[in-house]
C-alpha positions, -999 to 999 in steps of 0.1 A, spaced: 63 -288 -179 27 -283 -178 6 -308 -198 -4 -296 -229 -43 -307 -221 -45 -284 -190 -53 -256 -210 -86 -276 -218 -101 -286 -189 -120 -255 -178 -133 -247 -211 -147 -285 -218 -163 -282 -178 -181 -261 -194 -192 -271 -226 -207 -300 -205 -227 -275 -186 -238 -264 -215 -250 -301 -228 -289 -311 -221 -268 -343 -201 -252 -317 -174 -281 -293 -176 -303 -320 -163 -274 -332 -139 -271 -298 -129 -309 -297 -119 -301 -322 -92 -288 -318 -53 -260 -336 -62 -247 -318 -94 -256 -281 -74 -233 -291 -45 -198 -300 -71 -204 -269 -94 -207 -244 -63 -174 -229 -48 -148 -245 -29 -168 -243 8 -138 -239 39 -134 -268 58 -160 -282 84 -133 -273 111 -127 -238 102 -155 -212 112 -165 -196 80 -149 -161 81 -156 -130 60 -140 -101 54 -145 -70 33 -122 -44 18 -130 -18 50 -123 -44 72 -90 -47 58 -77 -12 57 -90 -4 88 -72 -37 104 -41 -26 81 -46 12 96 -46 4 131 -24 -30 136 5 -27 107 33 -24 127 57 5 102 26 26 111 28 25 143 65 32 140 56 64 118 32 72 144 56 69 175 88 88 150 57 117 149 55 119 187 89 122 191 91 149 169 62 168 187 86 162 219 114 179 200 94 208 189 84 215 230 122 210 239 133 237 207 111 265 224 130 257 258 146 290 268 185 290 286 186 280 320 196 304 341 233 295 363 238 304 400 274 307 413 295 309 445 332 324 443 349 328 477 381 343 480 407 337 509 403 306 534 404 326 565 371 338 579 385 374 588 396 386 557 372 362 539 355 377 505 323 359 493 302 364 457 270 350 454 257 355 417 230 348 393 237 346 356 214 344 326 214 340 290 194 362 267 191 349 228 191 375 202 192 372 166 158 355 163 175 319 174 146 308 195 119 312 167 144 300 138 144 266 159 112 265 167 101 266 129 132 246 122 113 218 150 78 226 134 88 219 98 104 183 109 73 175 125 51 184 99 71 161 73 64 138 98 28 141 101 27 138 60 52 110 64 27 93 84 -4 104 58 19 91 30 23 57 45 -8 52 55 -22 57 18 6 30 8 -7 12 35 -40 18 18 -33 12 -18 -11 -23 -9 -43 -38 10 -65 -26 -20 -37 -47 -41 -37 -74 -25 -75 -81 -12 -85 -74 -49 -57 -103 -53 -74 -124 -29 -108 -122 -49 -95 -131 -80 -77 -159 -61 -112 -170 -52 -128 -169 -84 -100 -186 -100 -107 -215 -71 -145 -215 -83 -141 -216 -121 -114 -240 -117 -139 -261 -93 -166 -257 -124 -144 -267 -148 -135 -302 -129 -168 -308 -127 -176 -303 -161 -144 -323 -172 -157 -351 -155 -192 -354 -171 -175 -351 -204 -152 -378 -194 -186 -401 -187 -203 -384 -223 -167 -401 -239 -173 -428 -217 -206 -438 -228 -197 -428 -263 -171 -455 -263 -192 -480 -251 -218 -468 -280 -190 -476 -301 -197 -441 -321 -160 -431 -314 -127 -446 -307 -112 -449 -272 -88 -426 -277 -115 -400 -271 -122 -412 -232 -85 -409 -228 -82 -371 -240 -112 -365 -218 -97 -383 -186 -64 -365 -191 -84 -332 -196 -97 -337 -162 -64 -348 -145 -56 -315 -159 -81 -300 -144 -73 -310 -109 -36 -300 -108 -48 -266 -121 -73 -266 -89 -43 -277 -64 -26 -247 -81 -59 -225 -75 -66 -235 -42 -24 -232 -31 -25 -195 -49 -57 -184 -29 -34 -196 5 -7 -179 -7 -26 -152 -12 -46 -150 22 -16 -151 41 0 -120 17 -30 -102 24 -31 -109 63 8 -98 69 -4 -64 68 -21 -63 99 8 -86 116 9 -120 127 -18 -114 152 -47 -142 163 -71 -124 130 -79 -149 104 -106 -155 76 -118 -176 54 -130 -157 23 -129 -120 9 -162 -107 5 -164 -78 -23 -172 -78 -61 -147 -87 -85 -165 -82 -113 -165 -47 -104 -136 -16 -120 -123 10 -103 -130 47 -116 -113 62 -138 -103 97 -124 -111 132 -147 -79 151 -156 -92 179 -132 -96 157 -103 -58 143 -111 -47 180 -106 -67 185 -82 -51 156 -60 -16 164 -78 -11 191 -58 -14 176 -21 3 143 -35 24 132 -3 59 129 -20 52 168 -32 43 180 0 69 161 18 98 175 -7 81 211 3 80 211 38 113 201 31 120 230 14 109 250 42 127 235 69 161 238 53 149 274 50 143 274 87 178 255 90 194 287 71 179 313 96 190 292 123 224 294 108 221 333 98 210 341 140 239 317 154 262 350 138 243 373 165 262 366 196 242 362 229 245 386 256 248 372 296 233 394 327 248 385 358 229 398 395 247 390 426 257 402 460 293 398 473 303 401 509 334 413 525 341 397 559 372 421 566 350 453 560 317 438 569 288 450 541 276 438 515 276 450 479 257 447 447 276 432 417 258 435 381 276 422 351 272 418 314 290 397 288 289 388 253 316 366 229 331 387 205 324 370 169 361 375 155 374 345 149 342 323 141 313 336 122 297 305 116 300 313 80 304 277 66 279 264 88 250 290 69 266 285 34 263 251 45 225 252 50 219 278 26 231 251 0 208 225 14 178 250 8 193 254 -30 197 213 -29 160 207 -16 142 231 -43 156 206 -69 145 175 -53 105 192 -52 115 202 -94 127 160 -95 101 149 -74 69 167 -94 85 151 -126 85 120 -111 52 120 -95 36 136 -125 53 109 -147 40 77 -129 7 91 -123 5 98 -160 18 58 -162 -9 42 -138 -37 61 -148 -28 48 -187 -25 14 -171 -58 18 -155 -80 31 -185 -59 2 -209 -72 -22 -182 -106 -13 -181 -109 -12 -215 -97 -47 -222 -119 -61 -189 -147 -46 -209 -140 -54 -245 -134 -91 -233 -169 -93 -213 -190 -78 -239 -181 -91 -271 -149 -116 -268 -164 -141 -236 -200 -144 -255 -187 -151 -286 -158 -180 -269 -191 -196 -248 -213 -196 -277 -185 -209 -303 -176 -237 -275 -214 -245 -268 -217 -248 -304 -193 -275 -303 -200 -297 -279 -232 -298 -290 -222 -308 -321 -197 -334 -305 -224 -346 -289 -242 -348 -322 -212 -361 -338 -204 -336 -361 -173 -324 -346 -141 -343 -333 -133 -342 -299 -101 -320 -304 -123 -296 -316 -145 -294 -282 -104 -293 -267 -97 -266 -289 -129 -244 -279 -126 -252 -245 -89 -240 -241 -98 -207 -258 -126 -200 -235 -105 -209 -205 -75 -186 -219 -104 -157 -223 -116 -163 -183 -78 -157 -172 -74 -131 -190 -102 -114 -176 -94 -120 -142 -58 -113 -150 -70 -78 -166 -88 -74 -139 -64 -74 -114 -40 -48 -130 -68 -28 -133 -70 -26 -96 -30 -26 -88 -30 3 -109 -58 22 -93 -43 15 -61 -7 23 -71 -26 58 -85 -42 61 -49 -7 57 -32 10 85 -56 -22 108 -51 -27 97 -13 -66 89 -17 -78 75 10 -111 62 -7 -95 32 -24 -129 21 -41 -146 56 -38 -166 59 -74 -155 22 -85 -181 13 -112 -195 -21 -118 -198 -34 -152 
């Protein structure tokens, strides 16, 4: 169970800041280099990366993309191999074994499709290769929207590192303020101990931090694979929001969403399907040229012949009330599908302007009024006029304000991204406004 002091250890970091003690501690070398953030090891080359970075190592190394990619080129193979036309068939019949009375047909035969068959599968092959091709477009904006997710993830990460870094050094100069207050003798010792346990607080919070921002990293990194790529920090502003669309832009992008389009191509394939179905009825009709030679009267003659199955016994009729009730089937998944998709676009984008709108309430009027209130009081701890559970008390509030921020923050962005992935946006940050 976490200590109930942890909660106070960032805050009274940085009431100390806030003291005339750490402001002039904080004008030396010495206090600059604990209060910046966490610096990668001396080992480790320093390696940034930015959100375009990302995406574009996501976009060209994720490995389901290049699946999608290679299912698309398939496709386009299947759409040559639907325009193939019948081969033609050469044949030898030879009648009698003896070379005297010997008869022998030579003949070429070839199939002619009627009904339409040959274009029905050709835009029956077209249609699956489209919904490829948006396939592919649709998982490249999830692609898109998930590394959005989680480098945004990764910079909170990171400023969660730093203000937990700020807030350990902070707890320990208020440790030495109760320290030297002790030894003053102007309070009891019991305040040192709340201040040392504050800052043992403070340091599993920072394990914590530091493990998350790992975690994190790696998370972020699986996108492109497992490859040799590695940094060390994710460079972008976090204190910036993402835009909040206009209801005509929503409908606008609504209507090319990639699950809409994908459930209408599918529409017109199965429609494609059905005229497949409807030109199987039409038999085909076979031309046969040949020459066939009689030994025993010694010429040669001409032999033409056409056939053609009679369609008596199987019309193919299930097969086309078959497909024609996939058509019917497919027209109410695009109905189920616009629902959907309207429904959880409606959903994020409600996330995302909530979102914003706390993130912006909180910096402008809540996280001023926290850092003055706990300023006041360590000032007047200092000044003994407050307790020190008072200076606790401030400090755990301002600390509780910081995550939430960062916390707002965050959703703000997994919802823009989630609204990018539903829309298929491929500008994750296009428009994002800093405030």
């Amino acid at each position: 169970m976490r200590s109930p002091f942890a909660f106070h250890l960032v805050p009274l970091t940085i009431a100390v800041l806030c003291s005339p003690l750490a402001l002039a501690q904080a004008q030396s070398p010495a206090a600059d280099a604990t209060t910046r953030p966490t610096s990668p090891p001396a080992a480790v080359s320093a390696q940034t990366l930015n959100l375009a970075q990302a995406v574009r190592l996501a976009l060209t190394q994720n490995p389901e993309l290049a699946s999608a990619r290679l299912e698309l080129q398939a496709l386009e193979g299947a759409e040559i191999q639907a325009g193939a036309r019948p081969n033609p068939e050469v044949g030898v019949l030879v009648e009698d074994t003896r070379s005297a009375t010997r008869t022998t047909t030579v003949q070429w035969s070839q199939a002619i499709e009627l009904g339409g068959k040959r274009s029905a599968r050709l835009a029956a092959a077209a249609r699956t290769r489209e919904q490829a091709a948006v396939a592919l477009q649709a998982k490249q904006a999830e692609l898109r929207a998930a590394v959005t997710s989680g480098f945004f993830e990764v910079l909170g990460a990171q400023e969660q590192v730093r203000l937990t870094q700020a807030s350990l050094d902070l707890a320990r100069n208020a440790a030495t303020i109760a320290g030297k207050r002790v030894q003053a003798g102007k309070v009891p010792p019991l305040e040192q101990s709340r201040a040392q346990v504050a800052e043992a607080g403070v340091r599993a919070e920072l394990a914590q931090a530091q493990s998350d921002l790992l975690l994190s990293r790696q998370r972020l990194a699986a996108f492109w694979g497992a490859g040799p790529i590695a940094f060390e920090r994710a460079d972008g502003h976090d204190a910036s929001l993402p835009e909040l669309l206009s209801d005509r832009r929503v409908g606008e992008l609504m209507a090319n969403a990639p699950a809409i389009r994908l459930a209408q191509l599918d529409i017109a394939r199965r429609q494609a399907l059905s005229d497949t179905e409807r030109a199987r009825r039409v038999p085909d009709l076979t031309v046969t040229l040949g020459a066939k030679r009689a030994a025993e009267l010694g010429r040669t003659q001409a032999v033409v012949g056409f056939s053609m199955p009679l369609p008596l016994l199987n019309t193919n009729q299930g097969n086309l009330l078959e497909a024609l009730r996939r058509e019917d089937q497919a027209r109410e998944v695009l109905n189920a599908t616009s629902v959907r998709v309207q429904t959880e676009v409606s959903q994020a984008i409600e996330r995302l302007r909530l979102t914003r709108e706390q993130v912006q309430l909180l910096r402008s009027d809540v996280l001023p009024l926290a850092q003055a209130t706990y300023d006041a009081a360590v000032k007047g701890y200092e000044l003994g006029k407050f307790a020190f559970i008072d200076v606790l008390d401030a400090q755990r509030t301002l600390f509780q304000l910081r995550q939430q921020v960062l916390r707002s923050t965050a959703d703000a962005y997994r919802a823009a991204a989630e609204l990018d992935r539903l829309l298929g946006r491929d500008e994750a940050q296009a428009g994002a406004s800093t405030n």
